[in-house]
C-alpha positions in Angstrom: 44.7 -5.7 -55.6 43.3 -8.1 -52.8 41.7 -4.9 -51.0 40.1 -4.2 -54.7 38.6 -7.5 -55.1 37.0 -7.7 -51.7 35.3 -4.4 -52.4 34.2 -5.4 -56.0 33.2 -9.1 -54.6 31.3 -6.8 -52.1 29.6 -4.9 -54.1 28.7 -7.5 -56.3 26.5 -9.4 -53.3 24.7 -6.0 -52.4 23.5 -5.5 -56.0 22.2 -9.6 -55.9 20.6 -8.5 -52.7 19.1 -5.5 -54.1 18.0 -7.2 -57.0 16.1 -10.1 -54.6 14.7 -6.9 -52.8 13.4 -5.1 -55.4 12.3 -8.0 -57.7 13.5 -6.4 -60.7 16.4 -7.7 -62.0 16.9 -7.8 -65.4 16.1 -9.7 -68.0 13.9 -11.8 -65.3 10.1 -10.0 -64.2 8.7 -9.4 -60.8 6.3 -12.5 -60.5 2.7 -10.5 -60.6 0.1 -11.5 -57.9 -2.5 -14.1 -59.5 -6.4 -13.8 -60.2 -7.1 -16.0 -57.0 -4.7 -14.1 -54.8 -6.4 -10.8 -55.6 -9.6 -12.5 -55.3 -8.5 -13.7 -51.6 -7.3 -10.0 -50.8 -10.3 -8.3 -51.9 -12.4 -11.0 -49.8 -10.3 -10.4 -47.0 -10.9 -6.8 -47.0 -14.8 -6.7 -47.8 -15.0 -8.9 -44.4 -13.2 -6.4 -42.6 -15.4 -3.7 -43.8 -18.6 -5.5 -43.4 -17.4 -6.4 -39.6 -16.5 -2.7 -39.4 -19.7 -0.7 -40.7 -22.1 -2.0 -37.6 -19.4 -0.9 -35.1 -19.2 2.8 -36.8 -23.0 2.3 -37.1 -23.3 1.9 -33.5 -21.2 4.6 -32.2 -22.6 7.4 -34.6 -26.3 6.1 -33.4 -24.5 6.6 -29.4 -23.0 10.3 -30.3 -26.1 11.6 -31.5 -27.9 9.9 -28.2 -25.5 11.5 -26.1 -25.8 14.8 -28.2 -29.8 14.3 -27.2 -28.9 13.4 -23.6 -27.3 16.7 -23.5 -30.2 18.6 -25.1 -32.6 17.4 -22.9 -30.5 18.7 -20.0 -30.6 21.9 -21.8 -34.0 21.7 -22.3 -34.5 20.4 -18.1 -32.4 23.7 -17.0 -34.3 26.1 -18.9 -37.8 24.8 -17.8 -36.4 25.2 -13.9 -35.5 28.3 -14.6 -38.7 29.2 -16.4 -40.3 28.2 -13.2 -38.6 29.6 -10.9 -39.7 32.9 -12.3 -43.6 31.8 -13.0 -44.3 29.2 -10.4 -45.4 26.6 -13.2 -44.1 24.9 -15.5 -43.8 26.0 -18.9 -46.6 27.1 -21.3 -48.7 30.3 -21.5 -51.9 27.5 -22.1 -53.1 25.4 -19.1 -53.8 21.9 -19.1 -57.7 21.9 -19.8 -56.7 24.6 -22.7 -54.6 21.9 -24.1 -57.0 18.7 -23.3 -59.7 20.6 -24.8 -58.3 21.8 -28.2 -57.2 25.6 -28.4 -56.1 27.7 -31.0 -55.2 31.8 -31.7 -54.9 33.9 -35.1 -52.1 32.8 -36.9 -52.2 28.8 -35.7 -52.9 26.8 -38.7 -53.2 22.9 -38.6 -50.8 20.2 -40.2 -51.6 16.4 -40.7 -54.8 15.2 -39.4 -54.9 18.4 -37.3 -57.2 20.7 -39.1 -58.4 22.5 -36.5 -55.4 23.6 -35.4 -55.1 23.2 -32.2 -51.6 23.6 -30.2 -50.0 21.1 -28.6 -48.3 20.4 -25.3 -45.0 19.8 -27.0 -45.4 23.4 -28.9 -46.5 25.0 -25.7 -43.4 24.2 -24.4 -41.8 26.0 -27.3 -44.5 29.1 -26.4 -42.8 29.2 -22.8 -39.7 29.1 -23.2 -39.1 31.3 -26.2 -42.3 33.0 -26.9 -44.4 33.7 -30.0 -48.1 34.6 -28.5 -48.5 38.0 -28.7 -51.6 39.8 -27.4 -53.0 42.5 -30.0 -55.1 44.7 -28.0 -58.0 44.4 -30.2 -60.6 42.2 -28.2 -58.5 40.9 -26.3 -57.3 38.4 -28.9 -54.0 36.7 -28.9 -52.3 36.2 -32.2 -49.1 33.7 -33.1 -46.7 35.0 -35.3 -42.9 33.4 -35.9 -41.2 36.7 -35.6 -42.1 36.7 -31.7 -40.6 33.3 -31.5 -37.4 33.7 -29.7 -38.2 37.1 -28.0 -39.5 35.7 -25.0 -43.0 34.7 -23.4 -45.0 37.6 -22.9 -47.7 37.9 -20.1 -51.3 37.7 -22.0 -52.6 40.8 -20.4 -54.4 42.6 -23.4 -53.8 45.6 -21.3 -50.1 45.9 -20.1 -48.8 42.9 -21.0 -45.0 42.3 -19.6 -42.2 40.6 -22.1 -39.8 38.4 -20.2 -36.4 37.2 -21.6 -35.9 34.4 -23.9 -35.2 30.9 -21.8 -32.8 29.7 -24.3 -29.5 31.3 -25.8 -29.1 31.1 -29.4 -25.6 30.1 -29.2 -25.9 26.5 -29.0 -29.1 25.7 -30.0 -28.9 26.2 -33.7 -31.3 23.3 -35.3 -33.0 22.7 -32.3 -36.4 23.3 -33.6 -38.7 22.3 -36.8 -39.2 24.5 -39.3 -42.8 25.0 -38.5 -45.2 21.8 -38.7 -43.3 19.2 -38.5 -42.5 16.7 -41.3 -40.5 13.7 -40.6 -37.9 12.7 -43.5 -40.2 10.7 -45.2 -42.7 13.1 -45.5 -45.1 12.3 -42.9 -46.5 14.8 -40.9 -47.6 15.3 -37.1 -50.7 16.1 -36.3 -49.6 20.0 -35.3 -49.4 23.4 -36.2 -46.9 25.6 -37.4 -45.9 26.2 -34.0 -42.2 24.6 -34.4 -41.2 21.9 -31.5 -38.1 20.9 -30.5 -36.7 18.2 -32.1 -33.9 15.9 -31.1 -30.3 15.4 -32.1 -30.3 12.7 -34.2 -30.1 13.0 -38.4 -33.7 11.7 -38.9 -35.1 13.9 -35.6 -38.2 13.6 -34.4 -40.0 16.1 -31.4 -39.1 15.9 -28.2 -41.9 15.1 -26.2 -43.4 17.1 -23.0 -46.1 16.8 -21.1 -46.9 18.7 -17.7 -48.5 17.1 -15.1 -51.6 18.4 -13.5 -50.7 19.3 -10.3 -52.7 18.3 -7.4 -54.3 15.3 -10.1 -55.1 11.7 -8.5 -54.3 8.9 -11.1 -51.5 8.8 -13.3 -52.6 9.1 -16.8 -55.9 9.5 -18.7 -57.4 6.3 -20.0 -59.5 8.4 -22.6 -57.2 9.4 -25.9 -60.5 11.9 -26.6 -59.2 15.6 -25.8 -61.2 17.1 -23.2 -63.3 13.1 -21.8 -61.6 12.3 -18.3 -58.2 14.0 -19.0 -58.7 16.6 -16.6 -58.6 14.3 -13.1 -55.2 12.5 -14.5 -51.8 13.8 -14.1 -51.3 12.7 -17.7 -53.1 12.7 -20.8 -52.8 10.4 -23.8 -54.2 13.0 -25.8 -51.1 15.5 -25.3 -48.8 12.6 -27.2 -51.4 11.3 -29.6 -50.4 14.2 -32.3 -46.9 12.6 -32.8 -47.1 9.0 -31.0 -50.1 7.7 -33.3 -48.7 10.0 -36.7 -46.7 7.0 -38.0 -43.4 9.1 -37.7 -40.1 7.8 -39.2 -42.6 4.9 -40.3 -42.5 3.7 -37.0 -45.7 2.1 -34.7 -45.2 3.6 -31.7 -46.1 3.4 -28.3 -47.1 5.4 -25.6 -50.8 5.8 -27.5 -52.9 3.8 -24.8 -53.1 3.1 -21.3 -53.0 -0.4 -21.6 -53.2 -3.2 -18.9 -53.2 -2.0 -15.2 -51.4 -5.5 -14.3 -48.9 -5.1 -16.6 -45.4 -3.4 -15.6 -42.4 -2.6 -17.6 -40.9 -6.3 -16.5 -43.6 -8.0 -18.4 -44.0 -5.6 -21.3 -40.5 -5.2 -22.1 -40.9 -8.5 -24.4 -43.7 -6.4 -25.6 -42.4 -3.1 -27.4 -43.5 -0.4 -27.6 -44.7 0.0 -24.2 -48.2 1.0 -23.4 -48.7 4.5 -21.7 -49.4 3.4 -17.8 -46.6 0.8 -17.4 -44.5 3.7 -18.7 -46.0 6.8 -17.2 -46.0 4.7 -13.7 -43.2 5.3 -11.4 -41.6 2.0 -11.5 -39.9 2.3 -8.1 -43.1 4.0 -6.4 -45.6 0.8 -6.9 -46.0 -1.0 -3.9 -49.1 -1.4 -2.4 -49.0 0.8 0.5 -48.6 3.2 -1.8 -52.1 3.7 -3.2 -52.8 7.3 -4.6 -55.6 8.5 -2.8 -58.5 9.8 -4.8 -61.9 11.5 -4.5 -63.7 10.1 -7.5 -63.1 6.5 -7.3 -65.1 5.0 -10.4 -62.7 5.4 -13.7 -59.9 5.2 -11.3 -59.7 2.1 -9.8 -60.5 -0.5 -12.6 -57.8 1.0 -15.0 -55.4 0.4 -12.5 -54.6 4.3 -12.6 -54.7 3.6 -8.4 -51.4 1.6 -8.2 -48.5 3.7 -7.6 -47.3 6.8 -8.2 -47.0 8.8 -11.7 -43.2 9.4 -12.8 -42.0 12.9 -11.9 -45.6 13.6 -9.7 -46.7 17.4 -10.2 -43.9 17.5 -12.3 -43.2 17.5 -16.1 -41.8 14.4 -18.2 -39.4 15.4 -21.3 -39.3 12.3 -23.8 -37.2 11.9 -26.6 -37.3 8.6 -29.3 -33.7 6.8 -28.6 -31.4 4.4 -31.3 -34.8 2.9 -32.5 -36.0 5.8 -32.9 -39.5 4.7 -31.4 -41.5 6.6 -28.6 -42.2 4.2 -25.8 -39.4 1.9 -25.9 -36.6 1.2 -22.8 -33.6 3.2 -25.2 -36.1 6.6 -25.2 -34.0 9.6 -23.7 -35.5 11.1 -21.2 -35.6 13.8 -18.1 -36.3 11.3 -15.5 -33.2 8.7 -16.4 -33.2 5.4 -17.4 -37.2 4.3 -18.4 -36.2 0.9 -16.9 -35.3 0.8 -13.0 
């Protein structure tokens, strides 16, 4: 009998500590959680959220930058290897083709563009996967899309040679507009339907090239009129002017003018987005001993084009809007590195 009660005494506290546990004893209710105290909770957790969003904000914006980084490098290993087997740089059109304003059968303007003349950035598409294709009739050259992605082909009318494609498909899937290109608002470039290569990001915007002209004094052209002064500059203003001045994403940005010849990236990086010669100037190449020796002097030396050396000299610059999604700011992606030393 004593055994018995200690178990029923024992089993009488674990069901009064269940009951305490559980909050539901009966007759009595579980106590419900008042207005205020939801009110606290609920304030608690959009706090948490709100602190939360800028962070996941942040690190999608530095995936897709990275996922551009990686592109470009791509992008930077196809073009050696491109010239490796021509000797140049990619793009079946030269410079003063470019400068000048060219276009072929098949080219058809977009935006402001009604001439239809191809850009740098589109003749880098042209080199590396092709899409000019001469017809033997004239010697005329016409563009169609089903070329694109065959290859370059040598623009002899008379036994022209196809070479292979510089990018795999595998890989590269969404890599290029459509044809013009559009940004997602609805703006366009001022391009063709030659498609460019466009970056990583979910609201992309072209990838920027421009190929130097090798042997050029200066660094870049002063005159954003194709075909004025161009020619005697590494760089031209006019190869970025049909996506830098389009208003793209709705952004102003840079890289549209040369801008002040005493004004480097230190002083104008209060100043976004950058002018094109603070940017185009090799930052760690400007001391004065280092003056680019030219034969006509005039332009040259009151623009400032004199003081140091162009970034990547005979060489070709890839350029890629960063986070901000604006060209000539210190967060742009690049093949040269960081735009700030």
């Amino acid at each position: 009998m004593a055994r018995q009660s200690k178990i029923a005494a024992w089993v009488t506290e674990m069901s009064i500590a269940f009951d305490r546990l559980c909050c539901c004893t009966a007759p009595r209710r579980c106590r419900a959680f008042t207005l205020l105290e939801l009110l606290v909770v609920i304030g608690i957790m959009l706090i948490l959220i709100s602190l939360l969003f800028p962070v996941i904000h942040s690190l999608r914006l530095s995936s897709y930058a990275a996922s551009t980084s990686a592109q470009i490098s791509q992008l930077r290993s196809a073009i050696e290897n491109y010239a490796n087997d021509w000797h140049a740089y990619p793009g079946p059109l030269s410079n003063p083709q470019i400068i000048s304003g060219i276009t072929f059968a098949g080219v058809v303007g977009n935006g402001a563009n009604a001439a239809g003349n191809i850009t740098m950035t589109e003749n880098l598409t042209l080199g590396l996967l092709g899409g000019l294709t001469p017809t033997g009739t004239n010697g005329s050259i016409v563009y169609t899309s089903a070329a694109l992605g065959r290859g370059p082909v040598s623009l002899l009318v008379t036994n022209p040679t196809n070479y292979h494609s510089y990018l795999a498909d595998s890989g590269t899937s969404g890599w290029l507009s459509p044809r013009s290109f559009v940004d997602s608002g609805g703006i366009p470039a001022n391009d063709t339907n030659i498609p460019e290569f466009v970056d990583r990001f979910p609201d992309p915007l072209p990838i920027l090239y421009l190929r130097a002209k090798v042997g050029a004094p200066g660094i870049v052209s002063p005159d954003t009129t194709p075909g004025n002064g161009g020619l005697v500059f590494q760089y031209d203003v006019a190869q970025l002017l049909p996506y830098t001045a389009a208003k793209l994403d709705g952004k102003t940005h840079g890289l549209q003018n040369v801008g002040s010849a005493s004004l480097d990236l230190n002083t104008a990086k209060d100043n976004p987005p950058l002018d094109a010669l603070p940017y185009l100037r090799d930052p760690t190449r400007n001391s004065s001993n280092q003056y680019v020796k030219v034969a006509i002097q005039s332009p040259l030396v009151s623009d400032g084009n004199v003081d140091g050396l162009p970034r990547q000299q005979n060489g070709y610059l890839l350029i890629a809007a960063g986070k901000d999604r604006v060209y000539g700011t210190y967060d742009d992606l690049t093949n040269f590195g960081s735009v700030h030393p």
